[in-house]
N, C-alpha and C positions, 0 to 999 in steps of 0.2 A: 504493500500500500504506500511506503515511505517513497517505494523509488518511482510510482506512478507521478506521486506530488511532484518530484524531481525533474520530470520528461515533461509536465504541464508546466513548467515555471519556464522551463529553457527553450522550450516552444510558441512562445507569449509574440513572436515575430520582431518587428526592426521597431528601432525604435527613435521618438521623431527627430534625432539629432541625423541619426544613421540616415535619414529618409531625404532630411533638409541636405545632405552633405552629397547623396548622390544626384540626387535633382542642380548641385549647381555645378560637380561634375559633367552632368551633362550638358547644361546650359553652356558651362565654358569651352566645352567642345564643338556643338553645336557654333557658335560664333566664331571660335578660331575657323570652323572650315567656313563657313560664310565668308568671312576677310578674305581668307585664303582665293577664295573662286571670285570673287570681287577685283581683287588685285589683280589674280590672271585674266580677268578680263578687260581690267586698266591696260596692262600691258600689252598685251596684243592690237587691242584699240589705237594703242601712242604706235607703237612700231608699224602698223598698218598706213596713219597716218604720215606717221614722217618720213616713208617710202614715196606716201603720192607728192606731197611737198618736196623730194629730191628731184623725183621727176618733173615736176610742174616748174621748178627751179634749171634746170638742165634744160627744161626744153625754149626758157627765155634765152640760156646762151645760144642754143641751136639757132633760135628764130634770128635774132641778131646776126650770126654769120649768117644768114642766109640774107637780110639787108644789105650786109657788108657784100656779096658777090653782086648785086647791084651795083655797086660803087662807093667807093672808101668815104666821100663824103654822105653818102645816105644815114651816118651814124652819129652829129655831131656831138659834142661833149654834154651830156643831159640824165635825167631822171626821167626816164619814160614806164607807160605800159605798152602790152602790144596786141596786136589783132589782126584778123585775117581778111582782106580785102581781095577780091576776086581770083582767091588761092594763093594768093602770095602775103607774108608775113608785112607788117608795115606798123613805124611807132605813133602810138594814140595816147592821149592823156598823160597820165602822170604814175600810172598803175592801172593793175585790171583785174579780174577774178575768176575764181574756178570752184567752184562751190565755196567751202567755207575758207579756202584760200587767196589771200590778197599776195601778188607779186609786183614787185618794182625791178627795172632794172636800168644798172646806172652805167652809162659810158664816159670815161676817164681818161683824157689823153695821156700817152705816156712814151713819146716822142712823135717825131713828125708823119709816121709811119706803123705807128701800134697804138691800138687803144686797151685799156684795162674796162675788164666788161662784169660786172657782179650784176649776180641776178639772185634775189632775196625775195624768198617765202613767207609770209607771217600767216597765223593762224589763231585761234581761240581753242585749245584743248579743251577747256569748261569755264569759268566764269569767273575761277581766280589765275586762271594760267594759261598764258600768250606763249606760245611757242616760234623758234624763227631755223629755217637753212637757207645754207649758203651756196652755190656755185659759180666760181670766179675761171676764169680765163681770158686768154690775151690774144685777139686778132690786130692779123699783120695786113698793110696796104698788098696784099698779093697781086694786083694790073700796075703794080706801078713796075716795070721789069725792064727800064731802064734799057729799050733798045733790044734788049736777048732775049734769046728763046728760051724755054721754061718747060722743066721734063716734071713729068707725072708726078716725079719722087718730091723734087721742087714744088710742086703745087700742093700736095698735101703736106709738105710739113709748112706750107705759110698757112693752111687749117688749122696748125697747131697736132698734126698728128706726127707719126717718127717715122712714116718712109710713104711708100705708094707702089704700084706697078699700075700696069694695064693686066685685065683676064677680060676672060671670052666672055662671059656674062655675068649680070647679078649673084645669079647660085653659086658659082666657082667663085667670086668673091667674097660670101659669106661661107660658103664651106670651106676658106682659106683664112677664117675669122678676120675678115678682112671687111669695109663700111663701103658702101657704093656713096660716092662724091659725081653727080651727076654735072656739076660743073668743070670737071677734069676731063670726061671724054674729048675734049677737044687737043688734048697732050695725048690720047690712044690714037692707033690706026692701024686698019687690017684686019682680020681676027678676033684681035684681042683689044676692043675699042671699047671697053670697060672699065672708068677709073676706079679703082680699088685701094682706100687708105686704110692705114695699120696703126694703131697706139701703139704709143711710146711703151715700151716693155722695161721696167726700172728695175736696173742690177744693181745699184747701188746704194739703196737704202738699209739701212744699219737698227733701226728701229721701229716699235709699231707705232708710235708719233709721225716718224716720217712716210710711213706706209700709210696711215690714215689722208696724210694731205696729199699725198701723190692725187688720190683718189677726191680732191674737190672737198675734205674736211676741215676742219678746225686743228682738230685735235685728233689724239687716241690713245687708248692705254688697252691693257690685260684684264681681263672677268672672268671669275670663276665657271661662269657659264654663258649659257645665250639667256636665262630669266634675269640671270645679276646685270646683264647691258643693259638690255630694255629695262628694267628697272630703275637704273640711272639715266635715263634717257637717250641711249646708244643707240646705235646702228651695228648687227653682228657683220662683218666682213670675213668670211672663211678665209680670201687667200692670205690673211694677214696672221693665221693662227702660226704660220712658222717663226713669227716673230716675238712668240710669248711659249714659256715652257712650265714645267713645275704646274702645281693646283691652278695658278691662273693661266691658261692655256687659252684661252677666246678673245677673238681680237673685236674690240669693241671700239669703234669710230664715232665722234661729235663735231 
């Protein structure tokens, strides 16, 4: 009888501290994963964004060279936007937009025959925080050719690329990772009457600071992963992982 009482007293269930304490175990769990999948979807959201903002940035320096093969004075020293008039790229107002992106871009003299050309993204991530990218590059007067004739190789690197040929077509020029410059076909002939230019391929970069600028950055450093970049606002660049070794191993670009 003694040890019935014993098994009733020890069976009496939880009791309300024990109850209150797993209730806010759970609760805190509960909310850690919430943050958690909140977060990951901060980040993805930023990094998606400021993928379209490089491009949207990138494609004011394109459009700008593509004023500049008009003629060297089509670009003078200014804060423009730009716009598309009867297929062809042409500078309008003072900026322009692309959904929730405003682009400026500014031309810079920087001697008699090269302009410095930035073309800047801003944006509203949410209500407290403006975000900005950058891509800068340098076109050269390329018609002004001083009487001489002007080889393929020559005409793309005054695009600012690091060589050129002629191929037979489009496709043989991209399957030779190579950019069709449709204003160069007048340097082909024969066959191969496809101008075809190549990026500068950098053997000399010693860091992943200077592997980030190569590439139209700011900056750059090493992250433990691809969530630690975009977390910090980064952009992950694989080819630059050889430039980071040990735990931080991911090359992360600003």
């Amino acid at each position: 009888m003694l040890m019935n009482k014993e098994k009733l007293k020890n069976n009496k269930g939880f009791s309300l501290v024990e109850v209150l304490v797993a209730i806010g175990v759970f609760v805190l769990g509960v909310a850690t994963l919430g943050y958690m999948v909140v977060d990951a979807s901060v980040s993805v959201r930023q990094g998606i964004e400021r993928t379209q903002a490089i491009m949207f940035s990138q494609e004011g320096i394109e459009a700008i060279r593509s004023i500049r093969d008009g003629g060297f004075g089509n670009i003078p020293e200014g804060i423009y936007g730009l716009e598309i008039n009867a297929g062809n790229w042409t500078l309008s107002g003072n900026s322009d937009n692309q959904d929730q992106f405003a682009r400026t871009v500014e031309v810079i003299d920087d001697g008699d025959n090269t302009k410095r050309i930035v073309s800047t993204v801003n944006w509203d991530f949410n209500q407290a925080r403006n975000l900005e990218v950058q891509a800068v590059s340098y076109l050269t007067n390329w018609q002004d050719l001083t009487g001489e004739s002007m080889s393929i190789n020559e005409y793309c690197q005054s695009l600012d690329y690091g060589s050129g040929q002629c191929e037979k077509n489009k496709n043989k020029c991209s399957k030779n990772d190579g950019i069709y410059e449709s204003g160069g076909d007048d340097f082909c002939s024969g066959k191969n009457n496809t101008a075809c230019c190549f990026d500068v391929i950098e053997n000399n970069l010693t860091n992943i600071d200077e592997y980030c600028q190569s590439l139209d950055y700011i900056s750059g450093q090493c992250e433990k992963n691809k969530n630690k970049c975009s977390k910090n606002d980064g952009i992950y660049e694989s080819g630059g992982d050889d430039f980071c070794s040990g735990k931080n191993n991911t090359a992360c670009c600003f």
